[in-house]
N, CA, C and O of each residue as an XYZ file, in Angstrom:
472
protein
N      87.465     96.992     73.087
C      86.662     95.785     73.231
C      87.394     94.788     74.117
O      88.439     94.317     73.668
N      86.941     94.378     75.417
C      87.318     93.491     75.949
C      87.757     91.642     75.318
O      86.882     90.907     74.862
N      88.819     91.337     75.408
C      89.110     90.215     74.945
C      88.487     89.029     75.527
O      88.795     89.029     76.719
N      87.614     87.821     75.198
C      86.940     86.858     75.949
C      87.637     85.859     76.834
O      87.012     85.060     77.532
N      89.016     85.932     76.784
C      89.880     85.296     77.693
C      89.614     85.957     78.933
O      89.541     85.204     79.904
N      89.393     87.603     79.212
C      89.401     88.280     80.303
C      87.853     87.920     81.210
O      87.595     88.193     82.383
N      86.836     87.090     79.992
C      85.979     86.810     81.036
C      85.498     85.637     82.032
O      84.500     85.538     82.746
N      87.001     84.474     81.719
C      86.921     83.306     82.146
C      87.754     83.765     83.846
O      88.718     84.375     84.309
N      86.406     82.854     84.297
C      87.005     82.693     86.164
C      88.720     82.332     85.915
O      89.511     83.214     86.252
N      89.133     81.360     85.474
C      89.942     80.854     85.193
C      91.275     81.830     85.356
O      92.193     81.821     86.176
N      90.990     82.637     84.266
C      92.105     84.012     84.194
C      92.127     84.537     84.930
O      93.174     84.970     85.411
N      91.159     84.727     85.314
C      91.151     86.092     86.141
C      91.774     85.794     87.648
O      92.383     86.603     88.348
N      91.452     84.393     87.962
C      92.130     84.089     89.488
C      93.749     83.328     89.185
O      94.467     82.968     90.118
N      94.029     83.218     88.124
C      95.110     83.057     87.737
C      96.033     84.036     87.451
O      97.163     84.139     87.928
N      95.284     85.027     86.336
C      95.997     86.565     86.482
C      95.972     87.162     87.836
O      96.642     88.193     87.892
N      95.416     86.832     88.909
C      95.623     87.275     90.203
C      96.792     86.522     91.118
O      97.569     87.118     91.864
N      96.750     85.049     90.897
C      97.794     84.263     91.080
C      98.819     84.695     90.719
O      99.703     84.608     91.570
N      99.127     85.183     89.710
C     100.487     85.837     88.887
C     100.903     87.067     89.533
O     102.118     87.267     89.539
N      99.984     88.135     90.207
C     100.327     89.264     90.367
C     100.595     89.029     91.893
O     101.015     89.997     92.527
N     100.384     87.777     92.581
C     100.640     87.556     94.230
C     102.085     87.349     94.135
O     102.828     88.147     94.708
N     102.837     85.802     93.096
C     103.850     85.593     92.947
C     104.700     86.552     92.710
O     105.590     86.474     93.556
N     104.859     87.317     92.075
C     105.470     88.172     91.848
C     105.988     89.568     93.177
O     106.992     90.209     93.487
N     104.578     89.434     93.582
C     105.029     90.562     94.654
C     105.306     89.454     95.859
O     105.606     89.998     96.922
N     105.268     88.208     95.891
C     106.145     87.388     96.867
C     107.110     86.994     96.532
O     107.717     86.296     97.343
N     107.840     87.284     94.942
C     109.373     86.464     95.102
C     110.172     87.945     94.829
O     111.327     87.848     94.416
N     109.701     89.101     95.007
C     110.277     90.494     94.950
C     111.140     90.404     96.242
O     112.226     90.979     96.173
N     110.841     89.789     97.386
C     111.254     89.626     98.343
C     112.267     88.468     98.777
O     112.630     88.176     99.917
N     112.698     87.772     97.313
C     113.292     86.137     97.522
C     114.887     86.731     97.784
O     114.857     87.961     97.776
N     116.080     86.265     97.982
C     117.465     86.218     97.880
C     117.418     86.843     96.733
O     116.513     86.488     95.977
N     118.261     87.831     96.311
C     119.352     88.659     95.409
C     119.493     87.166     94.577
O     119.058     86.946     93.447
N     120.132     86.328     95.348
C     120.787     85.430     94.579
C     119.829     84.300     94.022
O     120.164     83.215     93.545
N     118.507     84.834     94.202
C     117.812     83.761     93.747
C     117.319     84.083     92.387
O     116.457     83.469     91.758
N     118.183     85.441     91.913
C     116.864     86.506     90.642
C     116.311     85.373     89.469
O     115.233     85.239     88.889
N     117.905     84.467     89.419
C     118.145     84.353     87.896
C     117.619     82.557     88.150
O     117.681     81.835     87.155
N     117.204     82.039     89.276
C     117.038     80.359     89.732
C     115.507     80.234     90.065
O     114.532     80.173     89.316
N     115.608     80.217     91.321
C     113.786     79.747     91.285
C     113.096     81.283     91.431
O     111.882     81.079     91.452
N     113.280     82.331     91.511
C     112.923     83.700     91.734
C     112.265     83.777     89.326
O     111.372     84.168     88.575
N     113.168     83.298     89.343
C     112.529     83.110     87.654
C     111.804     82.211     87.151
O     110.856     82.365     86.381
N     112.378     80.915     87.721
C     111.228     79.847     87.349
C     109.964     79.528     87.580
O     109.273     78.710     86.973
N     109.594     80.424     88.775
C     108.632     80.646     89.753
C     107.843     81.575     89.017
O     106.772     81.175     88.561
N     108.192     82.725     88.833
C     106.778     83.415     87.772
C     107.119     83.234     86.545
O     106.477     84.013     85.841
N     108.075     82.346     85.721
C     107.843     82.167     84.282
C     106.771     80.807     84.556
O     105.855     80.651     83.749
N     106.871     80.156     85.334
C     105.350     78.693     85.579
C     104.467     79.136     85.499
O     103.583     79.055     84.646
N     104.619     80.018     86.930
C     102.877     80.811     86.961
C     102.577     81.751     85.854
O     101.352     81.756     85.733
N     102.936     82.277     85.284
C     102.308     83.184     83.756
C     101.859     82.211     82.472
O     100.997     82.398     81.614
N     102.829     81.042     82.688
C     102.372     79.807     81.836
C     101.606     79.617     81.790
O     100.810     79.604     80.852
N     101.489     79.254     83.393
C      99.708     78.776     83.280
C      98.559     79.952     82.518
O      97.999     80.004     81.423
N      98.569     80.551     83.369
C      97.922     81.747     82.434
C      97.971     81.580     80.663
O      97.121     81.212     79.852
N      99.120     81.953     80.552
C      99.006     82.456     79.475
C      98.684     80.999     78.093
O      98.206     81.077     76.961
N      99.124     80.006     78.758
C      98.377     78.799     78.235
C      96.923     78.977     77.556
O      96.468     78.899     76.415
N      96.329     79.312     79.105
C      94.875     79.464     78.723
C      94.517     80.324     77.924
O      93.636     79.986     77.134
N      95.211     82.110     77.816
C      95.065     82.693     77.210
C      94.947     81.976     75.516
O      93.905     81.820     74.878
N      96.078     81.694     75.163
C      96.282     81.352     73.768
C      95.784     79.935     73.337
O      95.949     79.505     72.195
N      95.095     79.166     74.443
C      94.383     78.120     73.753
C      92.752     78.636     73.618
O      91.871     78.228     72.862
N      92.725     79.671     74.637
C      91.166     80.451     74.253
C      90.723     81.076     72.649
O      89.627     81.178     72.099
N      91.956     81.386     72.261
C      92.488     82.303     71.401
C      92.340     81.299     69.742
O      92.275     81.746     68.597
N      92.326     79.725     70.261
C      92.098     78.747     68.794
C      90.979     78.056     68.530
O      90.184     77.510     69.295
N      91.001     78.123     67.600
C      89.905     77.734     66.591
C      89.270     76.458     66.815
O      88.070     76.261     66.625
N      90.532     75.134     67.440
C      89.511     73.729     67.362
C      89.786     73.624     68.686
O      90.758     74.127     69.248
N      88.803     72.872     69.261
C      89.013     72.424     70.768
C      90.008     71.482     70.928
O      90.366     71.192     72.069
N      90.516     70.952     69.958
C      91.787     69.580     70.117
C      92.828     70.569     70.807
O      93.252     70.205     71.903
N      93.323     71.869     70.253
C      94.076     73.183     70.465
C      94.337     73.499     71.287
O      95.412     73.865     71.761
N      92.693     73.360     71.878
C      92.433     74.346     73.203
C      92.813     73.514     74.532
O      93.309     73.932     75.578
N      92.415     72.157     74.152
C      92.767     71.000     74.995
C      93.952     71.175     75.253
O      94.002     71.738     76.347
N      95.030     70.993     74.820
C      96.230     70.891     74.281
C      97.162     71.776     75.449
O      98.146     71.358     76.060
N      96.488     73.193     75.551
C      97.045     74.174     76.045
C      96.243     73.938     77.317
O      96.981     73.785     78.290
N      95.353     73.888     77.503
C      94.904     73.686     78.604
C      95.866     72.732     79.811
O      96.437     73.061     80.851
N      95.683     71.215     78.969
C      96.893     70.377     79.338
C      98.467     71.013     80.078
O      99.131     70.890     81.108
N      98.486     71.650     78.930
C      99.949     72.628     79.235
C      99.955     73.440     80.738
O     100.855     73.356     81.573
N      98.559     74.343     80.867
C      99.231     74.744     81.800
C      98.557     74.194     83.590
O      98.492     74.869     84.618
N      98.187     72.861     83.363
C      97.996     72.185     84.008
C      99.476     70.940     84.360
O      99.530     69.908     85.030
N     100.147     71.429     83.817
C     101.394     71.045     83.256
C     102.163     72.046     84.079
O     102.922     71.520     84.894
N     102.149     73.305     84.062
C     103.052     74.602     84.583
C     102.472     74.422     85.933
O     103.243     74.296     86.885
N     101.415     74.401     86.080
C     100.742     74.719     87.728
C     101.345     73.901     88.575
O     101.565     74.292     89.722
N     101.732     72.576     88.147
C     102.314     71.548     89.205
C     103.640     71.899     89.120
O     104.146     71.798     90.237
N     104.410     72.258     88.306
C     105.887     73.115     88.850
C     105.915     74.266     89.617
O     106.813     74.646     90.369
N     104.440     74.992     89.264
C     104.307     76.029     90.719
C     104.489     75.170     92.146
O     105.126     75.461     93.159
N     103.727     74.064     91.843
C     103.629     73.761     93.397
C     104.675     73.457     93.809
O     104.988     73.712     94.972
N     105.402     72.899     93.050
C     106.969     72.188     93.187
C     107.795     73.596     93.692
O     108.858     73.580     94.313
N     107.239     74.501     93.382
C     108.903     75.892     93.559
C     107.933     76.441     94.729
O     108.545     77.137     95.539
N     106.664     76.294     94.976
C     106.486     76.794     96.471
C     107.013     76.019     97.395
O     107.849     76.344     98.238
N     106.393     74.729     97.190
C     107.445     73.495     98.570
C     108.979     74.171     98.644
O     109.602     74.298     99.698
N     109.459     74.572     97.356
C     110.966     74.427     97.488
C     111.608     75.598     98.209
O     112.635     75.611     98.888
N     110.540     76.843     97.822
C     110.495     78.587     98.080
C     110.559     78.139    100.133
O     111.405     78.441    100.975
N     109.266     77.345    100.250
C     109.040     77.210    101.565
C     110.363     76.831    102.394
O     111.051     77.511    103.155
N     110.477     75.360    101.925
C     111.463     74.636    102.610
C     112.899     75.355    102.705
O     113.555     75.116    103.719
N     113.408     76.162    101.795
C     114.580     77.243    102.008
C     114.064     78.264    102.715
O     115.055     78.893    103.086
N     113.219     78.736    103.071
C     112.740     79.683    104.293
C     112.646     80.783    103.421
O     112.911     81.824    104.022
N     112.334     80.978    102.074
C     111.621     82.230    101.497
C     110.344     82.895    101.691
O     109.971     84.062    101.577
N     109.693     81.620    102.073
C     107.819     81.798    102.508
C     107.434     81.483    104.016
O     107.965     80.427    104.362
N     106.837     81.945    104.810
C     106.264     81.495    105.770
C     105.457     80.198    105.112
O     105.270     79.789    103.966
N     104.936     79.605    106.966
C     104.149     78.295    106.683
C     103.076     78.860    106.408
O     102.422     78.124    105.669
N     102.098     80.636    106.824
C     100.939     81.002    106.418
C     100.982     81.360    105.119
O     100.002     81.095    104.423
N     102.267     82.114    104.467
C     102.202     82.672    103.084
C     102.058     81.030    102.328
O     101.094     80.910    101.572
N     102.958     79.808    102.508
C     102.984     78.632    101.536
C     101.270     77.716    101.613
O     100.716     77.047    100.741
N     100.800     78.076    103.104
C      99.587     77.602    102.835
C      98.231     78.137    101.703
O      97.466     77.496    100.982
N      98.430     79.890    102.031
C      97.237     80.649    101.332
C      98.030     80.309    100.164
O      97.399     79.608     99.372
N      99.168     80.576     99.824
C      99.130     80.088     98.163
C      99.035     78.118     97.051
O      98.928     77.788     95.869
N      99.162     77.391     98.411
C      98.759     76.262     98.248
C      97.288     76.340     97.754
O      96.934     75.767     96.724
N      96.570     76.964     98.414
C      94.913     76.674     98.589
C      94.713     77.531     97.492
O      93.877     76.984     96.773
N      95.060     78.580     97.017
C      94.889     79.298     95.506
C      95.269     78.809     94.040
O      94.862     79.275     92.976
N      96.453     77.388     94.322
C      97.027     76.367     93.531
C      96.236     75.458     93.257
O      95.881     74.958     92.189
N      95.929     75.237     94.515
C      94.352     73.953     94.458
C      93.411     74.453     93.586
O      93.114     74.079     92.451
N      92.777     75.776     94.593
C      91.439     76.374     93.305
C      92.332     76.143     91.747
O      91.985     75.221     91.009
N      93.206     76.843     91.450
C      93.285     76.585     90.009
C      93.179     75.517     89.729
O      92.236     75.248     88.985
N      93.999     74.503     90.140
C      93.532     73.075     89.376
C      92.343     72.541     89.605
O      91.895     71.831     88.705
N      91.819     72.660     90.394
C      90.168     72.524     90.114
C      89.036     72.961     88.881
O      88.194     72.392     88.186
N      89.595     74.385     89.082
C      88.929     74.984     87.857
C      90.198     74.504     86.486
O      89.537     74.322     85.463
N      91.419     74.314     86.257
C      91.670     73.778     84.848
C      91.155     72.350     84.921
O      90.450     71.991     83.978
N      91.371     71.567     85.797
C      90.475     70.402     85.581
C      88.664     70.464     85.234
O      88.000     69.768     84.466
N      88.297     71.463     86.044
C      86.788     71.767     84.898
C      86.664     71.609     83.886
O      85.925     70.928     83.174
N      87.821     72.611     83.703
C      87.989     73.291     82.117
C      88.039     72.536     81.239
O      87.533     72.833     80.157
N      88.730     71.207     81.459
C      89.596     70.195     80.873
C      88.061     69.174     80.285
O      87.784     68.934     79.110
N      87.315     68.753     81.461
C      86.807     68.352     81.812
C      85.310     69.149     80.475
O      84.725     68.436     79.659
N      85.098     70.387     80.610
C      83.899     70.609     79.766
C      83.891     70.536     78.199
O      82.974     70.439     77.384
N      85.979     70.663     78.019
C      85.851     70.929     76.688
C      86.480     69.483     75.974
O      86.896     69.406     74.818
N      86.432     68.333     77.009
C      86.462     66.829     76.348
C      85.175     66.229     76.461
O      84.988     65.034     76.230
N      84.282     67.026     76.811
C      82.704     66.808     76.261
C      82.311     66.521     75.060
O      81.111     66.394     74.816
């Protein structure tokens, strides 16, 4: 049985977000494994997985809560791409397409945010 977290836009371009990062910091400095090469997809899975486990509760105060959170993680993504960029880990085309996939997410968690303080 499919889990109902798997049918939110949300996840799903976020669980896609997660699986880009990853195969872009595979490629960061040796010496970056354990610094921003980690902080960089432990943010981005945050976000995710935020949503996952506030999907996952019972009151919307909960769900808010986590939501918050990984609207919370997403802006330290953006922070470790500027930073990925500016040390010359990313091109200016790779830091843009993943800028504009940063944006969509916060658009859609601000939806999100947005339907369930209705």
């Amino acid at each position: 049985m499919e889990k109902g977290f798997r049918k939110l836009i949300i996840w799903q371009r976020g669980h896609s977000f997660v699986l880009i990062i990853y195969k872009l910091t595979a490629a960061f400095p040796r010496d970056e494994l354990y610094a921003l090469t980690s902080q960089l997809r432990r943010a981005a899975i945050s976000v995710v997985a935020n949503i996952v486990e506030g999907n996952s509760r019972h009151s919307k105060k909960d769900y808010i809560r986590f939501i918050v959170i990984s609207i919370g993680s997403l802006s330290e993504v953006e922070y470790y791409l500027l930073l990925a960029h500016d040390l010359g880990y990313i091109s200016d085309t790779q830091y843009e397409q993943l800028e504009q996939k940063q944006k969509e997410l916060a658009r859609l968690l601000y939806g999100l945010l947005k339907s369930q303080q209705e």
